[in-house]
N, C-alpha and C positions, 0 to 999 in steps of 0.2 A: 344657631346651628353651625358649627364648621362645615365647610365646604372640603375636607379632605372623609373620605368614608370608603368603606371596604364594601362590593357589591363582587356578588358570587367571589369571594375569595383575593379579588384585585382590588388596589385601591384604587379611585377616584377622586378626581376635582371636579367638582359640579356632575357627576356622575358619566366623566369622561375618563378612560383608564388611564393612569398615568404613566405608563409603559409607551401609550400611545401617544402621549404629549410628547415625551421625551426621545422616541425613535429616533425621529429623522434630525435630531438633536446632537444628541449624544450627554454623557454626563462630565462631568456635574453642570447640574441648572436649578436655576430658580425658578418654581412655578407657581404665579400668581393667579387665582381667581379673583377678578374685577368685581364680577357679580358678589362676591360675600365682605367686599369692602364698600359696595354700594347699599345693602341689608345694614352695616356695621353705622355705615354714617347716618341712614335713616333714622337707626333704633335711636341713636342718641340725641337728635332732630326731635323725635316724639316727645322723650323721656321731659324732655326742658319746654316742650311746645306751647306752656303756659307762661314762656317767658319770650318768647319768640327771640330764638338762641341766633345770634351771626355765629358760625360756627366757618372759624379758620385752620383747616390741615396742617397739622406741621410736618414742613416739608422732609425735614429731619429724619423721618424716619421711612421715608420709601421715597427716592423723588424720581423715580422712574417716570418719565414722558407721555405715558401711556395711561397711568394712574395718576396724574396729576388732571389730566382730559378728562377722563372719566370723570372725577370728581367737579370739576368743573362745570361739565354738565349738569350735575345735581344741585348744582348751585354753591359751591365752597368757595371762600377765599381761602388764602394763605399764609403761613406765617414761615419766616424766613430769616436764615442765621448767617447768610453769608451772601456777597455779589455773585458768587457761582450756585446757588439757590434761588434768588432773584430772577437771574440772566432763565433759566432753568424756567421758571413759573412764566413768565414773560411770550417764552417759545413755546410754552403748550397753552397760549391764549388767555392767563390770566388778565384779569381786569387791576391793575395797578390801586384803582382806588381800593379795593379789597384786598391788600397786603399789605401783612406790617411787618417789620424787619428788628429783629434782636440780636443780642450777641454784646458778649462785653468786650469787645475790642475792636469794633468798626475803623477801618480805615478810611482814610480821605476819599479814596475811589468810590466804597463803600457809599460814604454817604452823598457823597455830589451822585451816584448812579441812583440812589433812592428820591432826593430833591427831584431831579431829571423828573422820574415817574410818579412825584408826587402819594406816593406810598407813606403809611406809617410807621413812623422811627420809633422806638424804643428804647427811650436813653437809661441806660444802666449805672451812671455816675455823675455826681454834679459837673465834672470837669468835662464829660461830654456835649453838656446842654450849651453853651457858646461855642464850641466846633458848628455843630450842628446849626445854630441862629449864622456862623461866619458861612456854612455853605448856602445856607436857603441864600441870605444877602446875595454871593455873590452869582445867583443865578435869578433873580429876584424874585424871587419864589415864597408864596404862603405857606410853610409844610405844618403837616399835622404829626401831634407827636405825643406820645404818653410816659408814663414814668414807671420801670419796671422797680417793684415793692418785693425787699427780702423781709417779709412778714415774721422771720423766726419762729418756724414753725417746723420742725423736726419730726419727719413722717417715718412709719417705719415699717422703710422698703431697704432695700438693700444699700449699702452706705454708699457705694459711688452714685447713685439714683439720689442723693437728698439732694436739692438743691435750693430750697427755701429756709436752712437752720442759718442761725447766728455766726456761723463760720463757715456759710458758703461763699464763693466769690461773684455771684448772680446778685444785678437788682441792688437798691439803696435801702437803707435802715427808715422807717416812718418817719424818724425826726430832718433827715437829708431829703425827702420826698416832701416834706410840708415847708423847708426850704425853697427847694424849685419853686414852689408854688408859690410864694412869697414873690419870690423872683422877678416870673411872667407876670403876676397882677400888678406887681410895681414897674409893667413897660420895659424892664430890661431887655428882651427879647423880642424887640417888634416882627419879625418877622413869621415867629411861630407860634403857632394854636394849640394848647397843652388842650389833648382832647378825652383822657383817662386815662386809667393806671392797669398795669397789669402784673403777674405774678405767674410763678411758678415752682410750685412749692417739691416738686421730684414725680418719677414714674412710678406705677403699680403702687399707687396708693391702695393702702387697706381698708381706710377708714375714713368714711365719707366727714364722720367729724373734725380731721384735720383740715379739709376742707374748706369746712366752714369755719373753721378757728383762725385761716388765712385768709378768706374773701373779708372776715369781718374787721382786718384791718386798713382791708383797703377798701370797703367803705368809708370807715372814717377817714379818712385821707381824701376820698373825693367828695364824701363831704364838705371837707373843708375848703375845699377848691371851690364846691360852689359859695360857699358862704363869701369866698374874699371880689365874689364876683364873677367867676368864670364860668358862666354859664352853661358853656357849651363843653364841660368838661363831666362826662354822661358817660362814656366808656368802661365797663366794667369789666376786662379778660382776665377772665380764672385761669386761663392758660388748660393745660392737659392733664394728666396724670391717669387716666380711666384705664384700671387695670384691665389685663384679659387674663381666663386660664391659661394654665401652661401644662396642666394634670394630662391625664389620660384621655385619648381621642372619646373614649365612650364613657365617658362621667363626667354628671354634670358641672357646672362653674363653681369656685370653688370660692369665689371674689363676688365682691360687692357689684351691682349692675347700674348703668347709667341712670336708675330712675330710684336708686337710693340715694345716690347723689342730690339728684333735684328732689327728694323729698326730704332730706335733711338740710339741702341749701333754700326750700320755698321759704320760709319766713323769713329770712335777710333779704331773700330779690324781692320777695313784697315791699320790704317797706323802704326798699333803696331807690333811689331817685336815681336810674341809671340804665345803660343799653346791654344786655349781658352778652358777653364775647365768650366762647370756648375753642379753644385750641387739642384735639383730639388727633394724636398719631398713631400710636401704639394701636390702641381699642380699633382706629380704622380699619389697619393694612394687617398686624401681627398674626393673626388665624388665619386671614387670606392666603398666607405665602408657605411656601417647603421648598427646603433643598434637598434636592433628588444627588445621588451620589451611588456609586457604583463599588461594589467590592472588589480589592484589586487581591488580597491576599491575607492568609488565616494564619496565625502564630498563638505561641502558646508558650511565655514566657511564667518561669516559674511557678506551671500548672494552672495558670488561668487564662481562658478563653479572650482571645484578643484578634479583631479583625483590623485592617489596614484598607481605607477607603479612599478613593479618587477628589477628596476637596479635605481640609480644615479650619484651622486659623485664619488661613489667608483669605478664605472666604467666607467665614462665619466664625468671629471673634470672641463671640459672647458670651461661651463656657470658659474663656482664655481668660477674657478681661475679667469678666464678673462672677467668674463659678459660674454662670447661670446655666438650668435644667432644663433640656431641653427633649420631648418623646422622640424616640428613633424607632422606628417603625418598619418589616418588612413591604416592599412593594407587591409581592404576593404573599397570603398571609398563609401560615403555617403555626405547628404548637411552636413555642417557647421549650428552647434549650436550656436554660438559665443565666446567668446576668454576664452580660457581654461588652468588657472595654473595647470603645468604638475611637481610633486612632487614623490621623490625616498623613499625609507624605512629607510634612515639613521639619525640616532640623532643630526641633525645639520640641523639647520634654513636655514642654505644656500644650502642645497642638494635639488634644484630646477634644473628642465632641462630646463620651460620655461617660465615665467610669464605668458604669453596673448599668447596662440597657438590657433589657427582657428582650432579646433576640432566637430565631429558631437557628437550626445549625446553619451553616453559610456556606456559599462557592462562589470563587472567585466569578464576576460577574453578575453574581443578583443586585439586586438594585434595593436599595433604602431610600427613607424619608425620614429628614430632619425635619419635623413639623413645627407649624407657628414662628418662622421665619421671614415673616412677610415684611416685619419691622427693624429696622436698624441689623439690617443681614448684608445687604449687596451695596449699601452705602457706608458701611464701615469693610469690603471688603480690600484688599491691597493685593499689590506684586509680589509678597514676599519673598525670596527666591527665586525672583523673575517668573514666577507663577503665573500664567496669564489669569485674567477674569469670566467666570463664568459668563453664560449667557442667561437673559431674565424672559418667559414665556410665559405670553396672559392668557387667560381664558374666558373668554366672554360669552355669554349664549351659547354654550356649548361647543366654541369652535376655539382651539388654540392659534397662538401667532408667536412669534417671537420678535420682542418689542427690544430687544437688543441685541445683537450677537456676541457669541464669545468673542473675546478678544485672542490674539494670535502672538507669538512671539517676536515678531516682526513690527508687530505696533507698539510692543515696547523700545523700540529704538528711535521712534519718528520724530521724538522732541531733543533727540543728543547727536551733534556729530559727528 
């Protein structure tokens, strides 16, 4: 169940008004329910519970301090693409042994700060796996490390979302992964522990069979690892992809659920010799979160209905980048006027949130919700235009906080002199 819902006429997060989160606020904000990212990580906890899932967050797509704690609590490790996601997971108490660290262009800092914490590295190319053996070396350190697998598997989500086909830049070909592995059983690498392989085949998968069409080759891959010897080479991470709706707040999902997943992935985890790892973002945080935004002013270019709202691009990219659809929603509910282009204050044609939104009539000052924002919203936000950054407010147990502030125009200067 989404945690954003209309009670007598207002909406709610967790059946708090959301006029009243954002009062003492102001707009634009990001308002996250912790509680429905703690339901979210459960469900998919259950859904695998016959395979007793390690289930690592990625960071990626919400790394707010506050939601990283949370999650924490319930037991999650992390998975992580950058030393400023690491440093990040670190300060909200992660357990280092429970992260693992990806990304196809790790730097030197990068990987000596992962050795440091003894974290799992993720090498994406053969020419990483000796960087990585020269840092452990020169800290003299065991590190643990897996081999991220472009299985060639072409899902179909939206085309910047693919990231497991044959012409993505993620992860090494099977034939380059049964290399490595060659490699390390030949002692090449005395100082690292090739501990499994992982993948990542794109977001909002459709189809739980592409799925399985990608873990099943990196089975065989770790198979082979154990066969040349490597025992201890059990790691099995599917990585993420668990889509969520993006439909209408009051109908139901329109996507595959985490327990299609694991009932079209059970007969591979049966009979694989390994420890199954999932990497869930989107699915966690996405319905959790809305950006709250304010009407500043109503126009009517060329006979159609167009309002002008207090956030855009700069801080919710992802009609920009991806086309992607996202519901815009009155904060008090009223009829529907007819379909309503919902436009940001930024100097770019494309800073649109939504072409044709089902909106009622508007004034200056009502308040919307950009819903299911929770994911890859406030962490792809920017300055664009010296824009400051919104502020991000959780809600937990019924009581809101704000677990960041706005940023102010003055803090954009604090790094130039």
């Amino acid at each position: 169940m989404r945690p954003f819902t209309y009670e007598q006429g207002r909406l709610c997060v967790d059946k708090v008004p959301v006029d009243d989160v954002v009062g003492g606020v102001g707009t634009p904000a990001y308002v996250y329910s912790l509680d429905a990212m703690a339901a979210a990580y459960r469900t998919l906890q259950e859904a695998f519970a016959e395979f007793s899932p390690e289930i690592f967050y990625s960071v990626k797509a919400n790394s707010n301090l506050a939601v990283l704690r949370r999650l924490r609590s319930l037991g999650a490790g992390f998975d992580v693409v950058s030393g400023g996601e690491l440093t990040r997971v670190l300060a909200a108490g992660g357990d280092p042994a429970r992260i693992s660290f990806a990304g196809v262009a790790k730097t030197a800092e990068e990987l000596e700060l992962s050795v440091k914490h003894d974290v799992i590295v993720h090498v994406e190319s053969a020419d990483e796996v000796p960087r990585l053996q020269e840092a452990a070396a020169a800290q003299g350190a065991r590190v643990r490390f897996g081999i991220r697998i472009n299985p060639g598997v072409k899902v179909d989500t939206l085309v910047h979302m693919q990231t497991g086909s044959d012409r993505a830049k993620f992860g090494v070909v099977p034939q380059v992964a049964r290399a490595i592995v060659d490699r390390v059983a030949a002692g090449e690498f005395p100082d690292l522990r090739l501990a499994g392989v992982h993948m990542h085949v794109g977001s909002m998968i459709p189809n739980p069979g592409d799925m399985v069409r990608a873990a099943e080759t990196l089975v065989e891959v770790l198979s082979y690892g154990q066969g040349r010897g490597l025992t201890g080479m059990r790691r099995l991470d599917l990585g993420g992809g668990f889509p969520i709706s993006y439909g209408p707040m009051d109908e139901a999902p329109d996507v595959p659920v985490p327990a299609d997943f694991a009932a079209a992935l059970a007969p591979l985890l049966r009979s694989a010799d390994a420890d199954l790892v999932l990497e869930p973002g989107r699915f966690v945080a996405g319905a959790a979160g809305a950006l709250i935004t304010r009407v500043m002013l109503n126009k009517d270019p060329a006979g159609r209905r167009m309002v002008v709202v207090d956030t855009g691009m700069h801080h919710f990219v992802r009609p920009a980048l991806y086309q992607a659809g996202h519901q815009i929603v009155p904060v008090v509910q009223a009829p529907g006027a007819g379909p309503t282009e919902v436009v940001g204050p930024i100097c770019e044609s494309t800073d649109r949130l939504a072409p044709a939104a089902e909106l009622p009539l508007l004034r200056p000052g009502d308040l919307l919700a950009v819903l299911d924002t929770g994911a890859y919203g406030m962490v792809m936000a920017s300055n664009y235009n010296n824009q400051p950054r919104p502020p991000e407010i959780v809600v937990e147990g019924g009581r809101a906080r704000v677990a960041r502030r706005r940023e102010t125009w003055q803090d954009q200067l604090v790094f130039e002199e």
